[in-house]
Structure formats: structure tokens, C-alpha cells
C-alpha positions in Angstrom: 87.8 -95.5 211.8 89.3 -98.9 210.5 87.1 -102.0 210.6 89.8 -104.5 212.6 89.0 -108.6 212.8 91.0 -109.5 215.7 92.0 -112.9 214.9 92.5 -115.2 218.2 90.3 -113.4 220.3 89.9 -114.5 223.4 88.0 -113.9 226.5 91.1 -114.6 228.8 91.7 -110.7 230.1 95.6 -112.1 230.4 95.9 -112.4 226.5 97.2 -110.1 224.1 94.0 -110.4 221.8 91.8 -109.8 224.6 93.6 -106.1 225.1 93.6 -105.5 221.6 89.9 -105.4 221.4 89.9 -103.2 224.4 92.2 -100.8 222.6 90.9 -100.8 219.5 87.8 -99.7 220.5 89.0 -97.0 223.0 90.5 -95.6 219.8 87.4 -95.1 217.9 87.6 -98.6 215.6 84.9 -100.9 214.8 86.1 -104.2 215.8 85.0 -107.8 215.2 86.5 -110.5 217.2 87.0 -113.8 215.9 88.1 -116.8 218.4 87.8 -120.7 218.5 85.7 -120.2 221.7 82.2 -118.6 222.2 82.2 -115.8 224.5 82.3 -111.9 224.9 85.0 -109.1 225.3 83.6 -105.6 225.9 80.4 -106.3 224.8 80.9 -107.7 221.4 80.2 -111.5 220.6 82.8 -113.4 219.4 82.6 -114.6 215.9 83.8 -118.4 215.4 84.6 -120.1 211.8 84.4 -117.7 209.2 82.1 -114.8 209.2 81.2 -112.8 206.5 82.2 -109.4 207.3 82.3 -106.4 204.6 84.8 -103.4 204.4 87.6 -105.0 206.3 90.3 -102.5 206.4 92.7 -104.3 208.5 93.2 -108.0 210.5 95.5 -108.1 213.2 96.4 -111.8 214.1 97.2 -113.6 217.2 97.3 -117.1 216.3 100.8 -119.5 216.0 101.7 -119.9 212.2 100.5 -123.3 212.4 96.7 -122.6 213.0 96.6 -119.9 210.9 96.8 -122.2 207.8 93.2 -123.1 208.2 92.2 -119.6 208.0 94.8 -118.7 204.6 91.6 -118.5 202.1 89.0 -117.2 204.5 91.4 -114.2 205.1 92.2 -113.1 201.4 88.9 -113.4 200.6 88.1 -110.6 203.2 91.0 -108.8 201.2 91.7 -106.3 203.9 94.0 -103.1 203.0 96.4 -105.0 205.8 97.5 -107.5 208.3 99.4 -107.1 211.5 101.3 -110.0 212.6 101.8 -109.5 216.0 104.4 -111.0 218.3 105.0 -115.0 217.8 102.9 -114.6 214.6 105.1 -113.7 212.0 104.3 -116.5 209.0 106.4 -116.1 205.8 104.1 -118.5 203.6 100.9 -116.1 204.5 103.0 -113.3 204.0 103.5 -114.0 201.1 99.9 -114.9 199.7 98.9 -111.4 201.2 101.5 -109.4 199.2 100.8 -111.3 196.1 96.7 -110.7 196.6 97.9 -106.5 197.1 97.2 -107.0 200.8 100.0 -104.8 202.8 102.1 -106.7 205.4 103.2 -105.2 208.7 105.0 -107.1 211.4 104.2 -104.9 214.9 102.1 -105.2 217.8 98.9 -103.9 217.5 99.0 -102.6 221.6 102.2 -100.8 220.7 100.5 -99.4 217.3 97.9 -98.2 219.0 99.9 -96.7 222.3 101.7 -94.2 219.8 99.4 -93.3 217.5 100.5 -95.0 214.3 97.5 -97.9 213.7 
């Protein structure tokens, strides 16, 4: 299965990222969260800064445009196959950068992905 870095995670069960982690690995996908906050979410640690992590196939993000800058170098560096900007995350500058580094784009919700089958 895909190697996902859920970006945003948080341990709040209300949030989106929280669920996505859930998901992900009720479908079968090695997941690493990443969050501003230490914590868990179904067992895994979260990750803060930026951790190495090999073989990323795909990052699905749930931070606000404005604190994903930070985080611009750190993710094309990974060079995933793709990122999901999810809901209220849609950033044309990163867009950009990740289409001219051969990284594919995809605006969509992760949850909804996931819920019919096309992740």
C-alpha cells in the first residue's frame, strides 16, 4: 500500500487529520503522522519538525496555506509521487513548486478518496 505523511495531524478526534489517519490505516496504508504537537493517533507517534522518512508515495495535507510555507523544502525533498490538498488547503504557490519538481497535484479530500475507493 501507499506510504501517506499526514501533514497536520492531530490528536483532536474532531479534526479531519485525525480521521484520515484512522482511514488510511483501515485501508491497508502505512501512515506517518506529522503535527506541531506530541501525541498519538491509533497507536502511532506523531512526528514533529521534519522527519526523514523514505519511499513516500503520497502526502495528504491539512494545514492553512500560510503554515505550509515553512514546510515547502522539507516536502519536495521527500519527493512523493503526490499531494492531496484537502479542504481549506488548496495553495497555488506549492502547487506549483510540486508540479515543477514532477510531483502530481490533486485537490480532494483524502476521507472522500478513501470512502470510494479511488486513493
Amino acid at each position: 500500500m501507499k506510504k501517506t505523511l499526514v501533514l497536520g495531524a492531530s490528536t483532536n478526534s474532531d479534526r479531519y487529520s485525525n480521521a484520515a489517519v484512522h482511514r488510511l490505516l483501515a485501508n491497508g496504508h502505512d501512515v506517518v503522522p506529522v503535527g506541531i504537537k506530541s501525541g498519538e493517533i491509533a497507536g502511532l507517534a506523531i512526528q514533529q519538525g521534519e522527519p526523514a522518512i523514505a519511499d513516500v508515495d503520497t502526502v495528504t495535507l491539512y494545514l492553512n496555506p500560510e503554515h505550509q510555507k515553512s514546510y515547502y523544502d522539507y516536502l519536495l525533498n521527500l519527493k512523493p509521487k503526490r499531494i492531496i490538498f484537502n479542504p481549506g488547503t488548496e495553495n497555488p504557490e506549492l502547487m506549483r513548486l510540486a508540479q515543477e519538481h514532477n510531483i502530481e497535484v490533486e485537490i480532494a479530500c483524502t476521507l472522500v478518496m478513501l470512502s470510494l475507493d479511488v486513493f
